[in-house]
C-alpha positions as CSV (number, residue, x, y, z in Angstrom):
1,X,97.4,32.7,109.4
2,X,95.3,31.3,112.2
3,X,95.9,34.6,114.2
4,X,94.7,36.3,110.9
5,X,90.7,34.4,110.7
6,X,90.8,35.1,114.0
7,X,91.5,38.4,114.2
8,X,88.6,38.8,111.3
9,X,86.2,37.1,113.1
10,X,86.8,39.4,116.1
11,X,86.0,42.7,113.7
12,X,83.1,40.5,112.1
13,X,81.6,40.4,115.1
14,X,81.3,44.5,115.5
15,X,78.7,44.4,112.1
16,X,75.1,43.3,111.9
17,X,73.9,41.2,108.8
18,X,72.0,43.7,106.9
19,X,69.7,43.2,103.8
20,X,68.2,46.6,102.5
21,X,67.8,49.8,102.4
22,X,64.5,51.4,101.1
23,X,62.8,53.7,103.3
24,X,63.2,54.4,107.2
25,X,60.4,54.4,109.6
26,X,61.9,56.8,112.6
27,X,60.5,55.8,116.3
28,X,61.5,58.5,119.1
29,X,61.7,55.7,122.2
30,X,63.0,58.1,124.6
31,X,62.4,62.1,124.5
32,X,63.8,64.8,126.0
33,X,61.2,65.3,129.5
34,X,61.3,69.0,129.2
35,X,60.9,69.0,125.3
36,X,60.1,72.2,123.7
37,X,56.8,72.6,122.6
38,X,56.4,74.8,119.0
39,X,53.9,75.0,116.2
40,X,54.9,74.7,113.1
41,X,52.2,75.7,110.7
42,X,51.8,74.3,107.1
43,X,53.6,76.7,104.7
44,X,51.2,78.4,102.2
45,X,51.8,77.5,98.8
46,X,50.7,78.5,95.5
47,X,51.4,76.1,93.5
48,X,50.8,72.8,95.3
49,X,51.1,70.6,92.4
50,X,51.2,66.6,92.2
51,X,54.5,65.6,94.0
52,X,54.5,69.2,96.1
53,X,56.9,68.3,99.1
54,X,55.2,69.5,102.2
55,X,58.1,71.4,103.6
56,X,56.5,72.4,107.1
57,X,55.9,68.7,107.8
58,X,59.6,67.8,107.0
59,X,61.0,70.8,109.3
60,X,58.5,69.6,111.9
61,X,59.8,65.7,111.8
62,X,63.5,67.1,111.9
63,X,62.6,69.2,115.3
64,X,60.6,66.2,116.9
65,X,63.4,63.7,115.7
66,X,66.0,65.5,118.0
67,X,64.1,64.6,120.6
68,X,64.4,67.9,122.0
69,X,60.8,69.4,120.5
70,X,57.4,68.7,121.2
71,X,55.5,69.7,117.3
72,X,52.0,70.6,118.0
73,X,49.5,68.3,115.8
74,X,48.1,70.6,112.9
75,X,44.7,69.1,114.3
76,X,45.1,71.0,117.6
77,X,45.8,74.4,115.4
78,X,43.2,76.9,115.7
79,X,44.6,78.6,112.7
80,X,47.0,78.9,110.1
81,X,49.2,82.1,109.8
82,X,51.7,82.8,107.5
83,X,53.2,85.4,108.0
84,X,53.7,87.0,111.6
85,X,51.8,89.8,111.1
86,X,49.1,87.4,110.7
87,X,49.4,85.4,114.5
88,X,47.4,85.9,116.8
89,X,50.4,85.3,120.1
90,X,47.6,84.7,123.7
91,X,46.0,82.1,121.4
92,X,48.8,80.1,120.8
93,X,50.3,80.9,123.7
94,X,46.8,79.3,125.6
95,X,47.6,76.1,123.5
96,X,50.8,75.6,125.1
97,X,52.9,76.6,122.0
98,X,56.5,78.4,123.1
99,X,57.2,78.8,119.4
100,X,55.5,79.4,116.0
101,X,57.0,79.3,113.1
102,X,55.5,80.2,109.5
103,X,56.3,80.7,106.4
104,X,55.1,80.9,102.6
105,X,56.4,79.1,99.4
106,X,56.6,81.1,95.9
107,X,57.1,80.2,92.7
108,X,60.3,81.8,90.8
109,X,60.2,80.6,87.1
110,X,60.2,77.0,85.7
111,X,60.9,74.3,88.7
112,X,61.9,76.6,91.0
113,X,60.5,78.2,94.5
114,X,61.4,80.9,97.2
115,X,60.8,79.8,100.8
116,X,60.4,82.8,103.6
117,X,59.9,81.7,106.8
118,X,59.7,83.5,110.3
119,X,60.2,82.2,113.7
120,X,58.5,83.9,116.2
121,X,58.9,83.4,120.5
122,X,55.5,83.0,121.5
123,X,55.5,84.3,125.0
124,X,57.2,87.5,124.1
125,X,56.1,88.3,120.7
126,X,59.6,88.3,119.3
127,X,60.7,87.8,116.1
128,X,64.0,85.3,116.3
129,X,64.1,84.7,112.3
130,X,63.2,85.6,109.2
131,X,64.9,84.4,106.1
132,X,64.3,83.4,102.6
133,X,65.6,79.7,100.5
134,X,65.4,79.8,97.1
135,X,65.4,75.8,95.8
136,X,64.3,73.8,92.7
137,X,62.1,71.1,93.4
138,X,64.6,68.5,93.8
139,X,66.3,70.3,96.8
140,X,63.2,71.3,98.5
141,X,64.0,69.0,101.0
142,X,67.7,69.8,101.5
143,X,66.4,73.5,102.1
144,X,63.8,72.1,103.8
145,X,66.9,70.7,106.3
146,X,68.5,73.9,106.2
147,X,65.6,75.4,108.1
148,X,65.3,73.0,110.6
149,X,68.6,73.3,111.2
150,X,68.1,77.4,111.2
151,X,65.5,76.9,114.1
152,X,67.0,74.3,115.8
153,X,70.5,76.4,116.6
154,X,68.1,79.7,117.4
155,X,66.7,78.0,120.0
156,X,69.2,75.4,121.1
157,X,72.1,77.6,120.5
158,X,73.5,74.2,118.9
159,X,74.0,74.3,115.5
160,X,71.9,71.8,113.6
161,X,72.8,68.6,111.7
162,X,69.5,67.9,109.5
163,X,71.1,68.8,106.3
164,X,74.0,66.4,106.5
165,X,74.2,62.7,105.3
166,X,74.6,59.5,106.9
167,X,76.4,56.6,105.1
168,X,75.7,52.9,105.7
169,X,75.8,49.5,104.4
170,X,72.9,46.7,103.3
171,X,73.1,43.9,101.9
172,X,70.3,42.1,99.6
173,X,69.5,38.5,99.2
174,X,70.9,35.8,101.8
175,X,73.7,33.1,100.9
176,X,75.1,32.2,98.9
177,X,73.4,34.8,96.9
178,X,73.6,37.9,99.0
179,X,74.9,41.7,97.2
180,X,76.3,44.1,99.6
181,X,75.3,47.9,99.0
182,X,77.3,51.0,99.9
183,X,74.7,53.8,100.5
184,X,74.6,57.5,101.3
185,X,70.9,58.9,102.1
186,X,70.3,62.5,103.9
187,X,70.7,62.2,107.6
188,X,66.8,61.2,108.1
189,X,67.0,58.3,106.0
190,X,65.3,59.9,103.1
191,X,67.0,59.7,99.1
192,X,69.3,57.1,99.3
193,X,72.0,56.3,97.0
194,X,73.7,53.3,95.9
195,X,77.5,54.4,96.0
196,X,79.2,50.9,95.5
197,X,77.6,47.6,95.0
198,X,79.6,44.1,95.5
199,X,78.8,40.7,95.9
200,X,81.4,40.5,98.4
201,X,81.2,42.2,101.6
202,X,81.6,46.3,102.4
203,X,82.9,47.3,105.8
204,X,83.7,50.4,107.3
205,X,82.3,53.5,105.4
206,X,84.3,56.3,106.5
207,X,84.0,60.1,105.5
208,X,86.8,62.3,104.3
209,X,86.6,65.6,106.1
210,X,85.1,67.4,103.5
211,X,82.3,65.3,102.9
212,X,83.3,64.7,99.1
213,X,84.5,61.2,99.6
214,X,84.2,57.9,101.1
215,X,86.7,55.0,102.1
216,X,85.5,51.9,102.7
217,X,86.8,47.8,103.1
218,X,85.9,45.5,99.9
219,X,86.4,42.1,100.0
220,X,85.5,41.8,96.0
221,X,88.3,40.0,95.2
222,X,88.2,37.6,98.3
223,X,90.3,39.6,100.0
224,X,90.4,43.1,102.3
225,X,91.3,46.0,100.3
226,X,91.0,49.6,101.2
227,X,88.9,51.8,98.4
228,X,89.0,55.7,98.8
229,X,85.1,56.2,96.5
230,X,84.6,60.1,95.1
231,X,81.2,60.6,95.6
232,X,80.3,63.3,92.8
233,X,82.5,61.5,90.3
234,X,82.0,58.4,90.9
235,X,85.6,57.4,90.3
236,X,86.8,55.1,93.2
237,X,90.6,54.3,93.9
238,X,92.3,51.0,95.6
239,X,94.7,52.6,98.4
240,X,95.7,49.8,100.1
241,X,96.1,45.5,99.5
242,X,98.5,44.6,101.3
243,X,98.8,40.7,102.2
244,X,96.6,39.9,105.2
245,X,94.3,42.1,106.7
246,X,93.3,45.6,105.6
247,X,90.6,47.2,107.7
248,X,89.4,50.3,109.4
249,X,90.0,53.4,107.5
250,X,90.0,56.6,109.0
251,X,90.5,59.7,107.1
252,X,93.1,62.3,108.6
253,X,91.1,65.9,109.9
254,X,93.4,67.6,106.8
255,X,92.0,64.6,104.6
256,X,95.5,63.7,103.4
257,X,96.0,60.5,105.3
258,X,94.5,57.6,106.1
259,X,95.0,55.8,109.4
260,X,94.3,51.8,108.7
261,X,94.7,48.6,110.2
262,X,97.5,45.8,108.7
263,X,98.3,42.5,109.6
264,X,101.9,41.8,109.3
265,X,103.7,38.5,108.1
266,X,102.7,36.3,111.3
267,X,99.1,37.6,111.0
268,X,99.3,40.0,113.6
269,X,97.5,43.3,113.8
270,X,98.8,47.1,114.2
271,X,97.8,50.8,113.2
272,X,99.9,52.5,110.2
273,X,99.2,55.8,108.4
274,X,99.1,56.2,104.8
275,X,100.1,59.2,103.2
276,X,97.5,59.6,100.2
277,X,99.5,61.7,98.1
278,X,102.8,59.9,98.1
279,X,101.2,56.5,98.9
280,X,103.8,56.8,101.9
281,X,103.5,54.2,104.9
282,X,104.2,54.6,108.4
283,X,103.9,51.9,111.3
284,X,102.5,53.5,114.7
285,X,102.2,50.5,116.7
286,X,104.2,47.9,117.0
287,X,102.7,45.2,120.1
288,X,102.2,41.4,119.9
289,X,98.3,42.3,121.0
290,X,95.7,43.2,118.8
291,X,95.8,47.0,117.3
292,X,92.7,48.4,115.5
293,X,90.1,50.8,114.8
294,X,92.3,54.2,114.7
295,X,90.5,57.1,115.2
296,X,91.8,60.5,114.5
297,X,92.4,63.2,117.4
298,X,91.1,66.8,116.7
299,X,94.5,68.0,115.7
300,X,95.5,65.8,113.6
301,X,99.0,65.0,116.0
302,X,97.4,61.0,117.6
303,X,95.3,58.6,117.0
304,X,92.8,56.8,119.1
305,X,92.7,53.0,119.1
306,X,91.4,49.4,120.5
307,X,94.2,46.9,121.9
308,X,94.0,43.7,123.5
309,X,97.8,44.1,124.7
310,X,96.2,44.4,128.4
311,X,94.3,40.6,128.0
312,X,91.2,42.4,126.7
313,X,90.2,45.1,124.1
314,X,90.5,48.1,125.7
315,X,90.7,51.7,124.8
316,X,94.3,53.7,124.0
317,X,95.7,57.1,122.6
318,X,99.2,57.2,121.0
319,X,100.9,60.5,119.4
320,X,102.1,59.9,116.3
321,X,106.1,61.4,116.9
322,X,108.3,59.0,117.3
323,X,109.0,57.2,120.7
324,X,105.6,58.5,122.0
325,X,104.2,55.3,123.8
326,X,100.2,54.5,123.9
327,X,98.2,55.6,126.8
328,X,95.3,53.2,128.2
329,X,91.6,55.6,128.2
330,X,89.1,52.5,129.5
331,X,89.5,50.9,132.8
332,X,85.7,50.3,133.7
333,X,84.8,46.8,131.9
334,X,86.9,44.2,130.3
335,X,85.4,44.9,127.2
336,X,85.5,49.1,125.3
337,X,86.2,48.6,121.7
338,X,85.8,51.3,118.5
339,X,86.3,54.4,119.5
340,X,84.8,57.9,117.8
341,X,85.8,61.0,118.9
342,X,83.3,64.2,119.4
343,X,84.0,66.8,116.8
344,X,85.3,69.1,119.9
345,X,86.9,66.0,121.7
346,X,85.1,66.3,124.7
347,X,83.9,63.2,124.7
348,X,85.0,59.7,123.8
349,X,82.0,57.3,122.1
350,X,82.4,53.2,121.7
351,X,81.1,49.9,122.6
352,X,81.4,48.4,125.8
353,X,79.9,45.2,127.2
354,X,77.8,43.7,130.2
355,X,76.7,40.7,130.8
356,X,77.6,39.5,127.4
357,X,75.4,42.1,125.7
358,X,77.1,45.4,123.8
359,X,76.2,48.9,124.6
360,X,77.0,52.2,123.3
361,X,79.2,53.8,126.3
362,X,80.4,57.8,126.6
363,X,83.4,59.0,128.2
364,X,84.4,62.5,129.2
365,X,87.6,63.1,127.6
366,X,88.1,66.8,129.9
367,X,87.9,65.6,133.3
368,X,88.0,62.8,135.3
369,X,86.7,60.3,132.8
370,X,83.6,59.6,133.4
371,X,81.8,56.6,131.8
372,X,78.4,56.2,130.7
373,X,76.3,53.6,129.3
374,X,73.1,55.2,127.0
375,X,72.0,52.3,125.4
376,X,70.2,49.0,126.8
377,X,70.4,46.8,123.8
378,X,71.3,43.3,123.1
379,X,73.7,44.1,120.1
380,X,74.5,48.2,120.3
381,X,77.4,48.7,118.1
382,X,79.1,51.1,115.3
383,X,78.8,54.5,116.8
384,X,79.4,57.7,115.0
385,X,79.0,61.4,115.9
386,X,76.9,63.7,114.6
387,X,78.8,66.7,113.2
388,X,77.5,68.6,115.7
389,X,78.1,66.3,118.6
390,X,74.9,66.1,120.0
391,X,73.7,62.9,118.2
392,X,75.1,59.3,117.8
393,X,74.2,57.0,115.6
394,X,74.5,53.6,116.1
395,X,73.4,49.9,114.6
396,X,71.5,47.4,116.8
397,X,69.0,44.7,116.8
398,X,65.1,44.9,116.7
399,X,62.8,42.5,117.6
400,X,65.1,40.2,115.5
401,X,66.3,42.8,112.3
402,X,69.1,45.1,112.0
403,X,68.3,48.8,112.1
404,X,69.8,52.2,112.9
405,X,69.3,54.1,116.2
406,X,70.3,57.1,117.7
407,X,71.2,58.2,121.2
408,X,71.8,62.0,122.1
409,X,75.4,62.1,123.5
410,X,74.2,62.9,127.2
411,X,71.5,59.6,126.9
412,X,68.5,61.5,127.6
413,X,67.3,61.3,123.9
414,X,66.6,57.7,122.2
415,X,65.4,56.4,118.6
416,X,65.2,53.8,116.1
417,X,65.6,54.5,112.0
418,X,63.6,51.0,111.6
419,X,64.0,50.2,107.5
420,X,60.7,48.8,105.8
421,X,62.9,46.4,103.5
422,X,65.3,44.6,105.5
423,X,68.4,45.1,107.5
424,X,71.0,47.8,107.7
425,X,74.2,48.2,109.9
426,X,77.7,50.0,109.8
427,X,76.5,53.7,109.5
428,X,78.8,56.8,109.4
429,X,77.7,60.2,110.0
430,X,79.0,63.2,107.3
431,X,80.5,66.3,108.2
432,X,78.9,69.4,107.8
């Protein structure tokens, strides 16, 4: 069993100690140089009662979040049009603006509101949208996501990811009186949601490709069990507890399977799939090295791992037919651990290491493969796409706390999700 604590202490050291959750403060370190400037004027509302959720201000911190927009300050806005028949193009375009966007809010009955917006290209007058939301008040801010994303994939051509969710883990307290917390909050940090609390530790939130679940690692009854948690119901249900170590879910891209990490009888580690439906298991790798952190290929048809089996932990692929033999991805480094695929597997995301301090590293997975490093931190570890590929988040350190950042996948784009109450780490990014 000595191989066992060992092995756990190697997957330990890939999480932060967290403490809370409560709000994010979000800190762009690192923009985009040729960001897009656009103005995006307060939305006119009639009835801007106590608690009204300024939806122009959320669209606007979505955009300048990405890193890829420049918002104009409402300060510097000579006026306030709401419509486009109402803008007034040479003077924006004299402030610098390349896009306006406007829009009204209207009530429709009790608690509930019709958004039209338009989004106008300043230089050339043209209209690019124009579209109406109808929301309640409590999913003013989800629509208020949706048009953020709406903008962002007119004028990025990508589509956007403000509307999704990011899962992650706290814990409260320190020992021997810490609670660990399982939350789920929209992708900007904002209403968060308890999903599972423990005493014990939670590890490795994972989403099932339909957003409607989560697995996750419990150690509530003092040992690693797999949990597969139904996030409308609820209802949560214990897949795997198998003597030893159970670790690293990751949900199948039909959502039937789970690929996991088990220890077997002398403590070592491989990769196995579980079938969820007929609670079927099958052993991929069999090596005396270390073999964890599966990660599902776009297909479905192999699996993307870490191994030690070359002296250090280094990057693989294996098909999942039998006889097919894992292929090594990482050369550059001795150190390239937990790998996440793009959602068009392009590119290959995971922690590498130099000069004893972990990064977040990219590699192209069409080419040559290329490696990058994007991140500079002491501690840079857990990355996971953005459904759209163009973000990753991340958990590092902060002037001594844990926190979430974010990298865009070519590096050029850099931020902190900085929580006001305490620590955070292991986050996961939804699908769309």
């Amino acid at each position: 069993m000595n191989k066992a604590v060992s092995i756990l202490a190697l997957i330990a050291c890939l999480t932060l100690s967290a403490q809370s959750r409560a709000g994010f403060v979000v800190e762009v370190t690192r923009g985009q140089e040729n960001a897009i400037p656009i103005a995006i004027v307060p939305f006119a509302a009639s009835d801007a009662s106590e608690g009204w959720l300024d939806v122009a201000q959320v669209v606007s911190n979505d955009l300048s979040r990405s890193g890829r927009f420049k918002s104009m300050d409402r300060k510097d806005m000579v006026e306030q049009p709401h419509t486009g028949t109402a803008i007034t193009f040479d003077d924006w375009r004299r402030l610098g603006s390349d896009y306006i966007l406007v829009g009204l809010m209207q009530p429709q009955g009790p608690d509930r509101y019709n958004i039209s917006f338009e989004l106008y290209n300043v230089l050339n007058r043209q209209r690019l949208l124009g579209y109406q939301i109808s929301a309640n008040r409590p999913g003013l801010r989800l629509a208020s996501h949706q048009i953020a994303d709406m903008v962002f994939n007119k004028i990025t051509g990508i589509r956007g990811a403000f509307a999704t969710r990011i899962a992650y883990v706290s814990v409260m307290g320190s020992l021997p009186n810490k609670s660990y917390r399982l939350i789920v909050a929209d992708a900007d940090g904002e209403n968060p949601r308890v999903v599972m609390q423990s005493n014990e530790p939670l590890m490795s939130p994972a989403w099932s490709p339909d957003g409607l679940s989560l697995a996750y690692v419990s150690f509530e009854d003092r040992l690693p069990s797999v949990y597969v948690q139904y996030l409308k119901s609820g209802e949560r249900r214990r897949v795997s507890a198998k003597a030893g170590v159970n670790q690293a879910p990751a949900f199948s891209p039909d959502g039937k399977r789970l690929a996991l990490t088990l220890s077997t009888r002398d403590g070592n580690l491989d990769v196995y799939v579980l079938d969820l439906g007929t609670e079927a298991l099958t052993r991929i790798t069999d090596d005396p090295g270390i073999d964890t952190e599966p990660q599902w290929s776009r297909d479905g048809q192999s699996l993307y791992f870490t191994s030690d089996r070359a002296g250090g932990p280094q990057i693989y692929r294996v098909g999942l037919q039998p006889g097919d033999r894992p292929r090594r991805l990482t050369f550059q480094g001795s150190y390239n651990a937990r790998p996440r695929v793009s959602p068009d597997e392009s590119q290959l995301t995971f922690v590498t290491q130099e000069e004893g301090a972990y990064h977040i590293a990219v590699m192209d997975l069409t080419g040559r493969g290329d490696m990058q490093v994007l991140t500079k931190g002491q501690f840079d570890v857990s990355p996971s796409y953005a459904p759209n590929g163009a973000m990753i988040i991340y958990a590092s350190r902060d002037r001594g706390r844990g926190v979430l950042a974010l990298a865009s996948s070519d590096g050029r784009v850099q931020e902190r999700l900085v929580s006001s109450d305490g620590e955070v780490q292991e986050p996961a990014w939804s699908p769309f």
